[in-house]
VOBA-1610 file (N, C-alpha, C; in pm, whole numbers, padded with zeros to 5 digits, always signed):
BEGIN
Unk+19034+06954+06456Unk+19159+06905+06512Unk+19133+06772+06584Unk+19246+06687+06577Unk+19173+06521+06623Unk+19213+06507+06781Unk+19246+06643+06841Unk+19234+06589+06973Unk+19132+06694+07067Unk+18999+06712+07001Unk+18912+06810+07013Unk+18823+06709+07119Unk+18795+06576+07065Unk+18688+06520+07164Unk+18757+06403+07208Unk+18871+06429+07305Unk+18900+06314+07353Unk+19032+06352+07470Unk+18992+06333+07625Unk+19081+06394+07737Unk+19222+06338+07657Unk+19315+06436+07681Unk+19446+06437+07617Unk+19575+06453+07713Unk+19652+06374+07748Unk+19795+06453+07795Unk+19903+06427+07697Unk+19973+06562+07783Unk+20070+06582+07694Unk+20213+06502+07758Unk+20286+06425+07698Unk+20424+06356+07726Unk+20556+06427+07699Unk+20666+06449+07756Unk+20780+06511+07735Unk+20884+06411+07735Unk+20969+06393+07639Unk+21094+06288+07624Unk+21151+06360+07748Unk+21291+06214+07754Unk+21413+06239+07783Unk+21488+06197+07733Unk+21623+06209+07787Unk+21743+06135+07712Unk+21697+06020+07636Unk+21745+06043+07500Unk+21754+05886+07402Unk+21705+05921+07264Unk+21603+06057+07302Unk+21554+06103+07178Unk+21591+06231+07118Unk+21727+06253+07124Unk+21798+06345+07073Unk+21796+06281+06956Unk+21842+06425+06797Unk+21920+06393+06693Unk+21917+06514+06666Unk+22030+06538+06555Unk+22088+06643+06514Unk+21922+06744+06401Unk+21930+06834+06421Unk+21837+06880+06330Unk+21670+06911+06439Unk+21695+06856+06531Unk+21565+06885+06601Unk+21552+07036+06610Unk+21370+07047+06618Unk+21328+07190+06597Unk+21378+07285+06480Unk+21448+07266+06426Unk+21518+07361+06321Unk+21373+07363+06214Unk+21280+07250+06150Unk+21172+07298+06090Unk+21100+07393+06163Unk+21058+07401+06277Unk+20930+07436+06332Unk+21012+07584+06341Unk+21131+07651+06395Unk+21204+07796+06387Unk+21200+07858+06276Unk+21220+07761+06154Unk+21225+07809+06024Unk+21090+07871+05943Unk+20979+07777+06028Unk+20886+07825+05947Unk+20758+07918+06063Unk+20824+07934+06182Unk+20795+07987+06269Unk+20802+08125+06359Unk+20792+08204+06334Unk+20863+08315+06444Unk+20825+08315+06549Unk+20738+08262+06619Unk+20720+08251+06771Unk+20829+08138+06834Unk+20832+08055+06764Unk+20943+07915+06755Unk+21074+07952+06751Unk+21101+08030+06650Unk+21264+08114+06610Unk+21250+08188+06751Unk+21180+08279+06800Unk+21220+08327+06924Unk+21233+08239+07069Unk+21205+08154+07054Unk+21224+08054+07163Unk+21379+07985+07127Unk+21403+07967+07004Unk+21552+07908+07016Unk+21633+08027+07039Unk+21579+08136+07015Unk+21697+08310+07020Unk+21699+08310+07142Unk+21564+08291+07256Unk+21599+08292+07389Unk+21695+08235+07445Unk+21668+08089+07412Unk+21740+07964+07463Unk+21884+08015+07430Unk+21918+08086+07302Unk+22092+08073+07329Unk+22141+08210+07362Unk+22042+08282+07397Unk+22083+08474+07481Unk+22081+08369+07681Unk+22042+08290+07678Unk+22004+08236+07826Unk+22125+08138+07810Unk+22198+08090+07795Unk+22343+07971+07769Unk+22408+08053+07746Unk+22356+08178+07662Unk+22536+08273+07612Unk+22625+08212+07504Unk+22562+08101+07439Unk+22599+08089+07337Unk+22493+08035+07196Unk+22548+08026+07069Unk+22465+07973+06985Unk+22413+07815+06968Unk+22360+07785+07117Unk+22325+07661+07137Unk+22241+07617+07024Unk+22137+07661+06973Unk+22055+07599+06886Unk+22136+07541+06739Unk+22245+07618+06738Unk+22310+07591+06604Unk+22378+07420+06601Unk+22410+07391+06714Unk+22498+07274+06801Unk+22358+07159+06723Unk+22226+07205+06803Unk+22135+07099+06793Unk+22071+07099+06648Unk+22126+07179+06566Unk+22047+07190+06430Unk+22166+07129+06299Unk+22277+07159+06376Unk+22440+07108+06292Unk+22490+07049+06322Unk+22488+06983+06490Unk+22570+06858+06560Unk+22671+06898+06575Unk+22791+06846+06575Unk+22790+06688+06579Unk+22727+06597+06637Unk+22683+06463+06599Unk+22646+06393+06712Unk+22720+06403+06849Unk+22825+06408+06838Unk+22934+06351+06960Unk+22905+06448+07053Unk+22856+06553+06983Unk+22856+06676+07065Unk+22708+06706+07157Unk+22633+06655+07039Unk+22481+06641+07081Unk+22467+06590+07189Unk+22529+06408+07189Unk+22486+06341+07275Unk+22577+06354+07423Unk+22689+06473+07422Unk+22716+06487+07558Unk+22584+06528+07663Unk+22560+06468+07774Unk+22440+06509+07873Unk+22416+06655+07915Unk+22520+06736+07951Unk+22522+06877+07944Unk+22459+06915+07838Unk+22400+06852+07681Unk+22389+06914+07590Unk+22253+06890+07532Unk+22249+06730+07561Unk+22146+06613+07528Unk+22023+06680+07613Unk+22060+06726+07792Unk+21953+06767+07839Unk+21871+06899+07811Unk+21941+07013+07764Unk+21891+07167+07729Unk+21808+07141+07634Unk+21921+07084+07515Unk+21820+07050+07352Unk+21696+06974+07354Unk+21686+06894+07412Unk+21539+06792+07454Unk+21424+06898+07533Unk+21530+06979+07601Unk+21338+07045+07709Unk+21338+07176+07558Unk+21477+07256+07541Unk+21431+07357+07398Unk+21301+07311+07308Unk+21370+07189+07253Unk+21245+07132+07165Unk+21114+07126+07187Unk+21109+07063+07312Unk+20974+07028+07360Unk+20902+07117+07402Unk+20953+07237+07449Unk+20875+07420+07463Unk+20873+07435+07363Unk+20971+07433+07235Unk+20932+07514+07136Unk+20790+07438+07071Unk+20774+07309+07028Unk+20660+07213+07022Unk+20532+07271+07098Unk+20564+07246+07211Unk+20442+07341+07312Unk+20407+07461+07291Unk+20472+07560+07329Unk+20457+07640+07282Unk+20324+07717+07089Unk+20471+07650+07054Unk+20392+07640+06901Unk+20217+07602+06910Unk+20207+07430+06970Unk+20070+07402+07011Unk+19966+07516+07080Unk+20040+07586+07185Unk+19944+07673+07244Unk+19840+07791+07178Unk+20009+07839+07088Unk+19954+07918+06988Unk+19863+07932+06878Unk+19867+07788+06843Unk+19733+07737+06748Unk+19603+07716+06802Unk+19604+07691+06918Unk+19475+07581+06978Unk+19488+07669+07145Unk+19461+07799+07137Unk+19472+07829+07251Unk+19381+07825+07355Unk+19285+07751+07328Unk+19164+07712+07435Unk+19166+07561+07426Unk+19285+07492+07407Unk+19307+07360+07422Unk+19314+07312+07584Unk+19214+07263+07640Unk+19267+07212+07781Unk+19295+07042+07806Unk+19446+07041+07842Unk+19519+06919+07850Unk+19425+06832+08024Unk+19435+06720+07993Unk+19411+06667+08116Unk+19508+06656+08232Unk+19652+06644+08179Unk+19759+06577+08232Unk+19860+06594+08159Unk+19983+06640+08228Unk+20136+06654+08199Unk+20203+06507+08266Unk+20266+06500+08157Unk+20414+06394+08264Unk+20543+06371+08141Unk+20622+06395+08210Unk+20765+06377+08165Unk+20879+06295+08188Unk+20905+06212+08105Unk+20977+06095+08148Unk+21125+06121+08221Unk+21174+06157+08361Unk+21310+06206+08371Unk+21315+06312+08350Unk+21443+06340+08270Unk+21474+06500+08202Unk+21321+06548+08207Unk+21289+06468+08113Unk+21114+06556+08059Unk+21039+06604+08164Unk+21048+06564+08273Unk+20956+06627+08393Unk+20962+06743+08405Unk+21094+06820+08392Unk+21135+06947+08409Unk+21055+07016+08252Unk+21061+06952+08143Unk+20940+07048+08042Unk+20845+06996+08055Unk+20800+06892+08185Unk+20641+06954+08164Unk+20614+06992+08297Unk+20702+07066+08367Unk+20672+07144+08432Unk+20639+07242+08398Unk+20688+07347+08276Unk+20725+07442+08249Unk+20626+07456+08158Unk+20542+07361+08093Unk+20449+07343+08051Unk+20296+07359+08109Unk+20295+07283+08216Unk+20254+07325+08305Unk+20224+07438+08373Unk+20360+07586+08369Unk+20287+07670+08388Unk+20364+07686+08567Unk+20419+07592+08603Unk+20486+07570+08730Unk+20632+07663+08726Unk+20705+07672+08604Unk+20881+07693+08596Unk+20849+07756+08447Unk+20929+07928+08459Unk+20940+07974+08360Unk+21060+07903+08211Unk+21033+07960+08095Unk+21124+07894+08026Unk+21248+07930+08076Unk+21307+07993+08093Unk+21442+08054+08137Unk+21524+08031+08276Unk+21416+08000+08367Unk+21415+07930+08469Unk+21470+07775+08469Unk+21333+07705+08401Unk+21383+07620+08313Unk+21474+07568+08238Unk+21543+07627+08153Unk+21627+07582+08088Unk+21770+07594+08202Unk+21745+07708+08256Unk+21897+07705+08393Unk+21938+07552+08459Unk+21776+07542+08494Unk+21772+07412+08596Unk+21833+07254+08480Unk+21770+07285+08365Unk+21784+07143+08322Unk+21982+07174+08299Unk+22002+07274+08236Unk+22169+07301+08198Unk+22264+07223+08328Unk+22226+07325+08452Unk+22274+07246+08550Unk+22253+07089+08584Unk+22123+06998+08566Unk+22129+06872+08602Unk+22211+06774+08525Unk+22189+06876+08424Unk+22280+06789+08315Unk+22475+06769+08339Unk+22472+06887+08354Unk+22652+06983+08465Unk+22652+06825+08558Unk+22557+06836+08633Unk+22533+06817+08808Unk+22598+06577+08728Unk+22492+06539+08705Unk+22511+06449+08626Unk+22614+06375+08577Unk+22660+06462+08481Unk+22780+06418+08441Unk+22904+06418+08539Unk+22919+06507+08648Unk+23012+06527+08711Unk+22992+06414+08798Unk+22889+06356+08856Unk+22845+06216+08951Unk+22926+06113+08824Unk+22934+06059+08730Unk+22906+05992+08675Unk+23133+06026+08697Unk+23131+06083+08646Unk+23299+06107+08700Unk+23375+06076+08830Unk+23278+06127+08961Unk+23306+06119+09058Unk+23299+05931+09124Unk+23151+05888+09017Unk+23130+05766+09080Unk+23081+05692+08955Unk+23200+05607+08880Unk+23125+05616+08722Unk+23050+05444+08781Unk+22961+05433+08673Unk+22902+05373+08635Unk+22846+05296+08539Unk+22727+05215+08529Unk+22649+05222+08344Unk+22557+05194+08421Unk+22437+05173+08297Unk+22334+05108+08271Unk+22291+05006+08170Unk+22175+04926+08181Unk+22166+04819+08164Unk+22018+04815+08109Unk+21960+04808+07927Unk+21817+04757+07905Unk+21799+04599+07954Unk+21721+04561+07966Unk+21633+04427+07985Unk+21499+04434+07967Unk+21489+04349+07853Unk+21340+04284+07778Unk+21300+04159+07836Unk+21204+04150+07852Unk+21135+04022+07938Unk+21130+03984+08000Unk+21163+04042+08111Unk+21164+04008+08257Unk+21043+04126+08335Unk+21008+04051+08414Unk+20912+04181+08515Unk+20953+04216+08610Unk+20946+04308+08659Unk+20939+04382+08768Unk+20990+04304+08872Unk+20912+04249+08969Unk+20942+04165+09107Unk+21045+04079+09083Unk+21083+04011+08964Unk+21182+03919+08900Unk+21339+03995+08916Unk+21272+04100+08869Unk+21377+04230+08833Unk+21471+04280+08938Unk+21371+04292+09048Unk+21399+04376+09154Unk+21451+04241+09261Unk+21428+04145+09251Unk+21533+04044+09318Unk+21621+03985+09252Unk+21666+03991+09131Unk+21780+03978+09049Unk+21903+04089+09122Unk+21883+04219+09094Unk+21929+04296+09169Unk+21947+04309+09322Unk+21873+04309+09373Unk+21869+04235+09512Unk+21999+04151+09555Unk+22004+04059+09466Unk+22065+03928+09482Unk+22233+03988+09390Unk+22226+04091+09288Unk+22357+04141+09250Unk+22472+04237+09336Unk+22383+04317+09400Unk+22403+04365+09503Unk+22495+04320+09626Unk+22603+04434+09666Unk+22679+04420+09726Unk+22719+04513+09843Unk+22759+04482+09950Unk+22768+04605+10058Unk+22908+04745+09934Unk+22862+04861+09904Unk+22966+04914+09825Unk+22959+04883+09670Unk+22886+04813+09629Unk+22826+04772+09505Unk+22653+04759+09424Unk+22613+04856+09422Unk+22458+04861+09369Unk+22358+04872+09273Unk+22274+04763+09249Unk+22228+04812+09088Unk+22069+04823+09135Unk+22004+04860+09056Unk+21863+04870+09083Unk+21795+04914+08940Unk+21662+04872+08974Unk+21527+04951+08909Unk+21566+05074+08886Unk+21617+05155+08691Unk+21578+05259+08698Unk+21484+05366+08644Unk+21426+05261+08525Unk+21319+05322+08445Unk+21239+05174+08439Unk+21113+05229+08486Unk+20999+05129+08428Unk+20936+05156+08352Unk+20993+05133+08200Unk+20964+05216+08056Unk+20804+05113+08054Unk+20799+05028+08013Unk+20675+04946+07985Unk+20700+04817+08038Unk+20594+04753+08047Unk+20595+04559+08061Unk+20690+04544+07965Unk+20813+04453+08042Unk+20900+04377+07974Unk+20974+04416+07903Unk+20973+04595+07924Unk+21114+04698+07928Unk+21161+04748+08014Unk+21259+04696+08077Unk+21314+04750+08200Unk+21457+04853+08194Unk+21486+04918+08226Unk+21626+04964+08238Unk+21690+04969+08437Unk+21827+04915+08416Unk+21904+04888+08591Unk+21994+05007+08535Unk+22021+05045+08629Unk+22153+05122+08687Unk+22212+05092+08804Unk+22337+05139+08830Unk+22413+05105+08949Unk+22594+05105+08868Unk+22660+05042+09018Unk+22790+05018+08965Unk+22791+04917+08858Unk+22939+04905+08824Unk+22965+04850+08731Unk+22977+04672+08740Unk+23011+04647+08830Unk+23018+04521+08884Unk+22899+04453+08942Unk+22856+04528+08946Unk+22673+04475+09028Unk+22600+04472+08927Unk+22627+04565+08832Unk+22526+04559+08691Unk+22579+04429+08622Unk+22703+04399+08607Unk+22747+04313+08530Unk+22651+04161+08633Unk+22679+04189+08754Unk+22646+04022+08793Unk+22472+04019+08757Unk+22434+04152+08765Unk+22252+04150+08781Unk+22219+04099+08603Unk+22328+04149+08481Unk+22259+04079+08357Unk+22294+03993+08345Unk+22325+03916+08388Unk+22384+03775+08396Unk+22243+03691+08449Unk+22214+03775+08620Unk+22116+03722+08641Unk+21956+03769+08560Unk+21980+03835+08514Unk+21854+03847+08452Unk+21867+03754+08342Unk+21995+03701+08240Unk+21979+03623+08149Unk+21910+03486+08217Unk+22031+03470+08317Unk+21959+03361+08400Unk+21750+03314+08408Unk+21743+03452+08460Unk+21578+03481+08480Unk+21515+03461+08344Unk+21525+03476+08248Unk+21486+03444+08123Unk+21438+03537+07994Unk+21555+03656+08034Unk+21549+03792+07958Unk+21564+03740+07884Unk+21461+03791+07719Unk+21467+03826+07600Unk+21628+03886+07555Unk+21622+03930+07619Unk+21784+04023+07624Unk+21790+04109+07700Unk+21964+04106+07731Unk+22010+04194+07848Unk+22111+04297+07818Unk+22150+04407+07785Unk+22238+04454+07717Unk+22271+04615+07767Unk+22416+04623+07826Unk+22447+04719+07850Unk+22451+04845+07744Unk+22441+04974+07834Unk+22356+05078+07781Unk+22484+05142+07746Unk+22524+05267+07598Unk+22662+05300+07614Unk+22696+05420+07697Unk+22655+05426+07824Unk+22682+05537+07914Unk+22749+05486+08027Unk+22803+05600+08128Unk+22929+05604+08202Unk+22843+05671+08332Unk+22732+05686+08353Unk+22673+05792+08423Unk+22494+05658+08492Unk+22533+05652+08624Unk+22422+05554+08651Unk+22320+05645+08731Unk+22263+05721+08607Unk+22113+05774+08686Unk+22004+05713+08716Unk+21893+05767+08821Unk+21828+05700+08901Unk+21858+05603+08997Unk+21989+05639+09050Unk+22070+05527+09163Unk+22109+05601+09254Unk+22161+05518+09368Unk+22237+05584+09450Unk+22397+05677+09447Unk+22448+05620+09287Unk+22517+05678+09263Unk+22539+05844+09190Unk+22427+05867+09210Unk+22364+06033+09173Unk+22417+06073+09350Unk+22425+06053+09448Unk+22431+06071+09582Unk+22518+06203+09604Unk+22645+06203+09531Unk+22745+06295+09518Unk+22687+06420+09499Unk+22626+06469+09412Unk+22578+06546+09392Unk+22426+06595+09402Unk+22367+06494+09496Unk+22182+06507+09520Unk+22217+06688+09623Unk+22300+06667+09736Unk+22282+06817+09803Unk+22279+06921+09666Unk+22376+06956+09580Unk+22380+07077+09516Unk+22262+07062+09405Unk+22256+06931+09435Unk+22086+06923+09308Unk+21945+07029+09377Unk+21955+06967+09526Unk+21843+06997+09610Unk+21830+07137+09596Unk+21953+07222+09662Unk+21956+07354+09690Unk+21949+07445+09548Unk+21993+07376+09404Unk+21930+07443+09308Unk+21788+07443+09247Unk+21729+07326+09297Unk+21565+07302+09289Unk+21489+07382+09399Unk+21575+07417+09545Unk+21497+07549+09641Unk+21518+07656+09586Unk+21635+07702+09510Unk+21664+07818+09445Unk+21576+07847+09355Unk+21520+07776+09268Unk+21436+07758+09173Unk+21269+07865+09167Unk+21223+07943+09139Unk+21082+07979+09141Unk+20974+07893+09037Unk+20963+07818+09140Unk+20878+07681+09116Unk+20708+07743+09155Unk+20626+07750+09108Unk+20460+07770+09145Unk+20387+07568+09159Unk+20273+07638+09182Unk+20184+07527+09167Unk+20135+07477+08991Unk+20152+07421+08924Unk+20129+07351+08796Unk+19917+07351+08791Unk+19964+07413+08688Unk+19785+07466+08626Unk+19679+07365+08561Unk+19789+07240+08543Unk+19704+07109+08499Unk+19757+07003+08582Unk+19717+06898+08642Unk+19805+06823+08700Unk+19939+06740+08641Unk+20035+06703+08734Unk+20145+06666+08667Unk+20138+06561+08722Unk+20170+06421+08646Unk+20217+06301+08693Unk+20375+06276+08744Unk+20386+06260+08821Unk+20549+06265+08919Unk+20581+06122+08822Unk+20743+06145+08845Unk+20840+05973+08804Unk+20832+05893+08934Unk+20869+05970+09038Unk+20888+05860+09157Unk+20780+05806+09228Unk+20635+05883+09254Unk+20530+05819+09287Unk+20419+05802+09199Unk+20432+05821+09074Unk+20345+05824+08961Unk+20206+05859+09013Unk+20223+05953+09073Unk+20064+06020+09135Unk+20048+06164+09082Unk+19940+06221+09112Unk+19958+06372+09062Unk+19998+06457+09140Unk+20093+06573+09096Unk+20130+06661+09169Unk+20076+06769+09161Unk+19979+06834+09257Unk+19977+06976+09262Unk+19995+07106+09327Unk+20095+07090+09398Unk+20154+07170+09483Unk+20262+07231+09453Unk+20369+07344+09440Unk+20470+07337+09395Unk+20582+07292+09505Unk+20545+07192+09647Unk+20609+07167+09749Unk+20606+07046+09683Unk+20488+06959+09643Unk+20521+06820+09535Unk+20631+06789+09437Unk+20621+06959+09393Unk+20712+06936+09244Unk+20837+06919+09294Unk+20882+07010+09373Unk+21027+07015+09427Unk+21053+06883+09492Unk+20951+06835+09587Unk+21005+06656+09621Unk+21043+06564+09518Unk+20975+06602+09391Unk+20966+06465+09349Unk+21126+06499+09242Unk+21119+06629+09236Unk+21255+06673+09115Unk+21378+06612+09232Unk+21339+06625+09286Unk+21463+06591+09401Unk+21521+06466+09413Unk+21395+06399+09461Unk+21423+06242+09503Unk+21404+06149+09361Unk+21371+06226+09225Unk+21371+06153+09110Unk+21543+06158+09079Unk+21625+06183+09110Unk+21774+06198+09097Unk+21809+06053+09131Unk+21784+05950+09272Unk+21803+05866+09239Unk+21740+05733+09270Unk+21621+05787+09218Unk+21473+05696+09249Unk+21442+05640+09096Unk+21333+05567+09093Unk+21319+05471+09005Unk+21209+05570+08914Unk+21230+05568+08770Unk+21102+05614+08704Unk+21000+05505+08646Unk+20886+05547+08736Unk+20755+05461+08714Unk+20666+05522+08594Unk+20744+05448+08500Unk+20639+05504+08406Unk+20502+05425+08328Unk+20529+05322+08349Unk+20439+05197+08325Unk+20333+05273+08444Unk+20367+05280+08568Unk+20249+05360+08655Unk+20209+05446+08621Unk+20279+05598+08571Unk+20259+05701+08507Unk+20128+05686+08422Unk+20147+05608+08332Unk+20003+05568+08214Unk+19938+05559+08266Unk+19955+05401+08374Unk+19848+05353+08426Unk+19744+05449+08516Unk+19788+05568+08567Unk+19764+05703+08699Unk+19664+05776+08536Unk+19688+05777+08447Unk+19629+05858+08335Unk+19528+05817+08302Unk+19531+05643+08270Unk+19428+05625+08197Unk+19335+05615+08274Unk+19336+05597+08485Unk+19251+05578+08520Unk+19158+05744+08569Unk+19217+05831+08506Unk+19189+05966+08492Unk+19116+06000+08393Unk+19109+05913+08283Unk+19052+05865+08185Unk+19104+05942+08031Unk+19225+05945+08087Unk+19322+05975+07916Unk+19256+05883+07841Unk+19247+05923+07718Unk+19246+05860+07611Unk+19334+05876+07482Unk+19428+06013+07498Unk+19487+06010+07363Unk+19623+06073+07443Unk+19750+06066+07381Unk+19848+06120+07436Unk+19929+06184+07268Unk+20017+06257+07322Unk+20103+06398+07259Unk+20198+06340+07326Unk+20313+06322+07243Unk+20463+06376+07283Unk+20509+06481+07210Unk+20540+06566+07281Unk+20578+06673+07251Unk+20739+06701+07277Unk+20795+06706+07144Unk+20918+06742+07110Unk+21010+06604+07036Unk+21097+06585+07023Unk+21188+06462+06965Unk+21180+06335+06975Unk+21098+06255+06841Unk+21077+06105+06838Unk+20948+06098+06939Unk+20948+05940+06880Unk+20829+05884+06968Unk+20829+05792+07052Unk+20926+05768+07112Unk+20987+05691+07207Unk+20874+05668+07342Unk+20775+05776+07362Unk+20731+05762+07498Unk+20627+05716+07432Unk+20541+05731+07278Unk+20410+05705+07231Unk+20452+05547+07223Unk+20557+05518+07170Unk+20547+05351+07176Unk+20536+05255+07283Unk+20648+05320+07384Unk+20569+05238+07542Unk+20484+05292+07568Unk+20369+05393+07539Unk+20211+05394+07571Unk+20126+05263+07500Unk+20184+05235+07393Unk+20144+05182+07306Unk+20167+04965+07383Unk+20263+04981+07429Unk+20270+04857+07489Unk+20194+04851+07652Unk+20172+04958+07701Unk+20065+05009+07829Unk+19969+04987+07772Unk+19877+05065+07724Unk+19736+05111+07690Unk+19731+05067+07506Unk+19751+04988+07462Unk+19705+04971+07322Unk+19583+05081+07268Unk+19499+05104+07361Unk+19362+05119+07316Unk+19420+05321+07289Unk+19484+05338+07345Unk+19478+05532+07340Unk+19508+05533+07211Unk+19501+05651+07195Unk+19524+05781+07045Unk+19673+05794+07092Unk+19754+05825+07002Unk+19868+05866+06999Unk+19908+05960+06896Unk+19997+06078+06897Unk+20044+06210+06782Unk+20191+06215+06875Unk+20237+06206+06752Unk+20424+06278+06783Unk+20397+06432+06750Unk+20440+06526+06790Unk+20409+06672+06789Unk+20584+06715+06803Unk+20692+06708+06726Unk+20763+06745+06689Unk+20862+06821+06584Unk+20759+06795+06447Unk+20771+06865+06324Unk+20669+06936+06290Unk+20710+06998+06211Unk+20605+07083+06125Unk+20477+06961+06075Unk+20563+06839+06012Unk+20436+06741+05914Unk+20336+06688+06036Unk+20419+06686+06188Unk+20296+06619+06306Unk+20233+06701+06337Unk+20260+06860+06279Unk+20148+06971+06331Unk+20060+06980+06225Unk+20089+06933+06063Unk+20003+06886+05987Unk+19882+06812+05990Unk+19966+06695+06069Unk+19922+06548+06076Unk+19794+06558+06198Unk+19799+06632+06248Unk+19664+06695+06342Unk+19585+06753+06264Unk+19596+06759+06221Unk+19466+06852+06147Unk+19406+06758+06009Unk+19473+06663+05982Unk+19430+06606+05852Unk+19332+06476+05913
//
């Protein structure tokens, strides 16, 4: 197997890498897999997996829907992995956003069922902020960081706010905030000398202050939660350090609602741990390609189909 001699973590999407049909190979040709999607829709109370295997898109990509189907996948992926390679020891979990919550659960921190409650609700929790206090978001290519973060600065208004909300890789940035602050901040980022600046098609400005509405009922369902200590370390979004406490996990699920995801740090916290190869586990490869603009030098495997559970072994 090609990730036998070389420290490995495992990566969990979030939102962006939905599509219709996910996991439906790995259930089909699986029965440990098929029982993880039977769980998943006896735990919703309905035939959720059918939604993510038949769509519609429109339906897919609602956030209530986008978030369950992304952590399903990525357990069932895991899972599956465990079962093959069960004396596989990972160096490091981290999950981009959503994904934090499956690799918690991965981890060994949050049961699946547990799990899937919590992500159903953030997703609930989410969308209803995004109603209460709508918003967008905003990609930007080519600009850095400090550039970034006083562009915004400078868009910014007493009652008007955009900010840092994913630090996907060098010279991929994503802002969130209001609508009017985002608009003046890509302007200024064109100004600054973005490659491009281009609003995102969502209504919902996560990782901002506009998550605020709903951070209390976020909190008190993350204390509700039977959260343990995580059995491999986890790389946090908001301080890109490792977490091993389950008093860590709950801070960081908390204050990642409307804090910035450091994920460019995230890598960087890995490789000096001395990752060398990374797994995404579950839908697309979205997180292997900004590894790929981080760390050129790592191993990379998408672990979402049947052919990438092939594609390990050949």
């Amino acid at each position: 197997m090609k990730l036998t001699s070389q420290p490995t973590a495992f990566l969990f999407p979030g939102q962006g890498s939905q599509k219709v049909g996910m996991g439906r190979d790995l259930a089909a040709n699986d029965a440990h897999a098929k029982a993880l999607f039977d769980e998943a829709d006896a735990v919703l109370g309905f035939p959720f997996s059918h939604m993510m295997w038949e769509g519609p898109d429109s339906q897919l990509n609602e956030t209530v829907n986008t978030q369950p189907a992304l952590y399903i996948h990525s357990m069932a992926a895991w899972k599956t992995f465990k079962r093959l390679y069960p004396n596989f020891e990972s160096a490091a979990f981290a999950g981009h956003s959503l994904g934090e919550l499956s690799a918690l659960t991965a981890a060994g921190a949050l049961s699946f069922s547990d799990g899937l409650m919590l992500v159903r609700m953030r997703g609930e929790l989410m969308k209803r902020a995004g109603e209460l206090n709508p918003g967008g978001m905003a990609a930007i290519l080519g600009v850095d960081i400090p550039t970034l973060e006083r562009v915004c600065a400078e868009a910014s208004a007493e009652g008007e706010l955009v900010q840092v909300a994913n630090d996907n890789c060098p010279g991929q940035v994503v802002i969130s905030g209001h609508r009017s602050a985002l608009e003046r901040a890509l302007a200024g980022a064109q100004a600054a000398g973005a490659r491009r600046a281009m609003a995102l098609a969502v209504s919902i400005a996560a990782h901002s202050p506009l998550m605020d509405s709903i951070q209390a009922e976020w909190n008190a369902a993350v204390d509700a939660c039977a959260i343990g200590a995580p059995k491999i370390p986890l790389i946090g979004n908001v301080h890109a350090n490792a977490l091993t406490t389950a008093e860590e996990l709950r801070a960081d699920l908390k204050a990642q609602m409307q804090s910035r995801v450091r994920w460019t740090e995230s890598i960087e916290t890995m490789r000096a741990m001395g990752v060398k190869a990374y797994v995404e586990a579950g839908s697309g490869e979205v997180l292997l390609g900004l590894v790929k603009r981080i760390d050129a030098s790592a191993a990379r495997f998408p672990l979402g189909t049947l052919d990438d559970f092939a594609a390990l072994e050949t």
